[in-house]
Residue, then its C-alpha position, 0 to 999 in steps of 0.5 A: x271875768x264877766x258872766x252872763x246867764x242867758x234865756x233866749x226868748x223872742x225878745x232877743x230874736x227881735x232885737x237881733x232882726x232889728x240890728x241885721x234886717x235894716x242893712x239887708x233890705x236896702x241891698x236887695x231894695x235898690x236893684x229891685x227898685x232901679x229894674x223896676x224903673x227900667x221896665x216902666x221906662x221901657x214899657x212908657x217909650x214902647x206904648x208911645x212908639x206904638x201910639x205914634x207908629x201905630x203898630x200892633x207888635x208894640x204891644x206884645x213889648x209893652x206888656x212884657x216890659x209892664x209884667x216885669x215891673x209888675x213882678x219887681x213891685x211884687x218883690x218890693x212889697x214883700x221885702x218891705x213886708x217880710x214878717x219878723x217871725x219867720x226865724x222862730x226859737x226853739x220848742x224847747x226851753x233854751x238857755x245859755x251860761x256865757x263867760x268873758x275872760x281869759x284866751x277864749x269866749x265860754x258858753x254852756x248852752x242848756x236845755x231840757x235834756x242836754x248840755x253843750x259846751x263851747x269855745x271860741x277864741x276871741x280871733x276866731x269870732x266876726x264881730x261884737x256889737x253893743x246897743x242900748x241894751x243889748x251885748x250881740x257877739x257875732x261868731x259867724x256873719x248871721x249867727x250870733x250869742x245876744x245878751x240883754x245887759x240886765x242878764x250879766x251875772x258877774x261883773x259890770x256892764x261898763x267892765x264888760x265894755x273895756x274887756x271887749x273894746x280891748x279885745x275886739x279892738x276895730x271888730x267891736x261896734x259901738x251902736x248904743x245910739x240904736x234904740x234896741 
């Protein structure tokens, strides 16, 4: 049996953006880039075919094909530029006591006030994730339980290793080249 007692802090939230950032701005890059260069490519032909033809109503597709190549660029940028403090934790001291072992995966969550306690089957959960540091189990696609490997109470982190290898079999991503 593996333990962990975890206290989020915006450690582990950067840590979870950096493993689930990357992969979801380069979907979103490559279409924004491919229409962008479509409209410059389209308000090109339209100021060549105005220059030569000489025709005002050329202009009114230049600028167009030129205003959505501007608003694609505006979407890059901000892709690019999105802030890693828009998820925020809790105002409340938030932390977690997680068990490995046995049928199901064992949480208490604890704040301030209150104490919430969870169970999930190992086949009920999306993924695990090992890091350099990190241990990430993935109950839902974004949500996830992250625990630092300096943060397991009992047992070992190597122990914790084989246990979810074994349990997660292909759903458990070895990533330990990923400096997180």
């Amino acid at each position: 049996m593996v333990r962990a007692r975890v206290t989020y802090n915006d450690n582990h939230l950067k840590a979870l953006y950096s493993l689930t950032k990357r992969p979801y701005v380069i979907k979103k890059l490559i279409p924004k880039i491919l229409w962008t260069a479509v409209s410059l490519a389209a308000g090109i032909f339209f100021l060549r075919y105005a220059i030569i033809l000489h025709s005002s109503s050329g202009y009114i597709w230049i600028a167009l094909a030129f205003t959505f190549a501007a608003l694609y660029i505006r979407d890059i940028i901000k892709l690019l530029c999105d802030d890693k403090g828009t998820n925020k934790l809790p105002p409340y001291r938030y932390s977690a006591e997680i068990t490995f072992g046995g049928q199901v995966f064992e949480t208490f969550k604890n704040a301030e006030n209150f104490t919430i306690h969870m169970t999930f089957p190992y086949d009920a959960i999306n993924k695990a994730v090992e890091t350099m540091n990190y241990f990430f189990i993935f109950v839902e696609a974004k949500k996830a339980f992250i625990i630092h490997k300096s943060e397991l109470t009992e047992g070992s982190v190597p122990e914790l290793e084989h246990f979810l290898a074994s349990v997660f079999g292909k759903r458990f991503i070895d990533k330990r080249s990923v400096r997180i």
